[in-house]
Legacy VTK file of the C-alpha trace (Angstrom):
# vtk DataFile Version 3.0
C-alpha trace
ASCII
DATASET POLYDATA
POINTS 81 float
-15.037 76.888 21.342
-12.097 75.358 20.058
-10.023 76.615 17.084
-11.327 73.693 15.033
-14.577 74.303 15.776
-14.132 77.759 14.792
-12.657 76.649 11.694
-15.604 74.515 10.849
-18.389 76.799 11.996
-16.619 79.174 9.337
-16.392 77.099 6.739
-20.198 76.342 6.828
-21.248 79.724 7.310
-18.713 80.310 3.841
-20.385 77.598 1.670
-23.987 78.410 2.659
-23.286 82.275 2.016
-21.029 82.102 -1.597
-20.724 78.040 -2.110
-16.615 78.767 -2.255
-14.211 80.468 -0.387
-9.922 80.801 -0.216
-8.318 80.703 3.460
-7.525 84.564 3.274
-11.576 84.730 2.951
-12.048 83.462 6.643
-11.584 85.149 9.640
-8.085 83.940 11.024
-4.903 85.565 11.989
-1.661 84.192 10.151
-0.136 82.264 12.660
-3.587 79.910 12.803
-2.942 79.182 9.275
-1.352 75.812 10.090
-4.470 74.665 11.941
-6.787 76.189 9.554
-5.559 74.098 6.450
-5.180 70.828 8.564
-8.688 71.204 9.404
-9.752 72.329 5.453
-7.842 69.081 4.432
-9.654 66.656 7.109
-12.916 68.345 5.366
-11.978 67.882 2.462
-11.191 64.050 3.355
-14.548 63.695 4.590
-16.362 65.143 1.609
-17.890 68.462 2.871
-15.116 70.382 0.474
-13.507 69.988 -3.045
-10.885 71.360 -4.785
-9.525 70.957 -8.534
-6.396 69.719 -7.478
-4.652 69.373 -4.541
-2.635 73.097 -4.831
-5.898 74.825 -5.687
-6.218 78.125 -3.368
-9.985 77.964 -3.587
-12.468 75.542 -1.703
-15.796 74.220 -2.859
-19.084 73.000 -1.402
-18.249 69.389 -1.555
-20.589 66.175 -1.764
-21.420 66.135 2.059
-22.381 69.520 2.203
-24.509 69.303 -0.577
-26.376 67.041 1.268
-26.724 68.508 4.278
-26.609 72.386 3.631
-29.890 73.626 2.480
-28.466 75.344 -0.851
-29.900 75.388 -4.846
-28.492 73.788 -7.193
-27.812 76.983 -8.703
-26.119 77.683 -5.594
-23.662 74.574 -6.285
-23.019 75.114 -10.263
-22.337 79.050 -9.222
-19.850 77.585 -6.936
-17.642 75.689 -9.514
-18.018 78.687 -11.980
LINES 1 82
81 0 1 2 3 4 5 6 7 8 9 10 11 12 13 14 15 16 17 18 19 20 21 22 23 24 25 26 27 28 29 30 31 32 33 34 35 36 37 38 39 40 41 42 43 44 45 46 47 48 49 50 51 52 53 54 55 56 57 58 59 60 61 62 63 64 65 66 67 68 69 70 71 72 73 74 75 76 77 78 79 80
């Protein structure tokens, strides 16, 4: 499996289990950082994460994975809290 994959397969796992999460939250060493946020932002771009602003350190459950993540909405709204 590929980094990216790994990155991805993480992120899902995150948003299904607490709806948020900050990089230091999932399971990489420091120097795959770089990869890590590239692939957070192209998520992001696609809609399956959200942030306040663009130099927000935490990551939500965005539109996409709303829609295809079996989670509550009290499970989104606890997310944004």
């Amino acid at each position: 499996m590929t980094l990216r994959d790994q990155v991805w397969s993480s992120c899902l796992l995150q948003l299904r289990k607490t709806g948020k999460f900050k990089i230091s939250d999932l399971p990489f060493q420091e120097e795959q950082r770089q990869t890590v946020r590239r692939v957070l932002r192209d998520m992001e771009a696609m809609g399956w994460l959200e942030r306040e602003n663009k130099r927000a350190a935490t990551w939500r459950i965005g539109g996409e994975a709303e829609l295809h993540l079996n989670v509550s909405a009290d499970h989104i709204e606890q997310a944004w809290d």
